[in-house]
N, C-alpha and C positions, 0 to 999 in steps of 0.2 A: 277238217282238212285231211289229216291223216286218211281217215276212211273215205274219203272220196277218192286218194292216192290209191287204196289198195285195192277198190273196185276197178279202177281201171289199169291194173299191170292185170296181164293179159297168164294163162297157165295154172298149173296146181298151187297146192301151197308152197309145195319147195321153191318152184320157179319163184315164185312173188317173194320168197324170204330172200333167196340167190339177187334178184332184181333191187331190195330193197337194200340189202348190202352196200351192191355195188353202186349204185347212188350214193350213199352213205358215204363211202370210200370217194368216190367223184366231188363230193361237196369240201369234203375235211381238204381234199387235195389242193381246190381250188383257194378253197379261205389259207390256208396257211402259203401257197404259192404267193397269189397275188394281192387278197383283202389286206390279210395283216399286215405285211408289208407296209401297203399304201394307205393306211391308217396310222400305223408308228410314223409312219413320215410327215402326215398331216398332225397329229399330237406332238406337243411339242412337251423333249423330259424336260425337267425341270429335275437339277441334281439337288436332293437335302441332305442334310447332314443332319443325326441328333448325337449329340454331344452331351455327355456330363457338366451339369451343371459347377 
């Protein structure tokens, strides 16, 4: 999968490393914006305690 990504970004190498970045950056963005978010919300915590016996 990977290498099928980087045949098709388009430029030198810099460009495709610049490009992969900022995907990188775009993806991280989105999961912590809205994924994790709306997945803590669907998990449900469950608070434990360990205690000294």
């Amino acid at each position: 999968m990977y290498a099928a990504l980087w045949r098709i970004l388009p430029g030198p190498l810099w460009v495709r490393i610049l490009l992969v970045l900022v995907l990188l950056a775009a993806v991280l963005y989105v999961l912590s914006t809205w994924i994790f978010p709306w997945v803590d919300s669907i998990v449900s915590n469950q608070e434990a305690t360990v205690g000294a016996p």
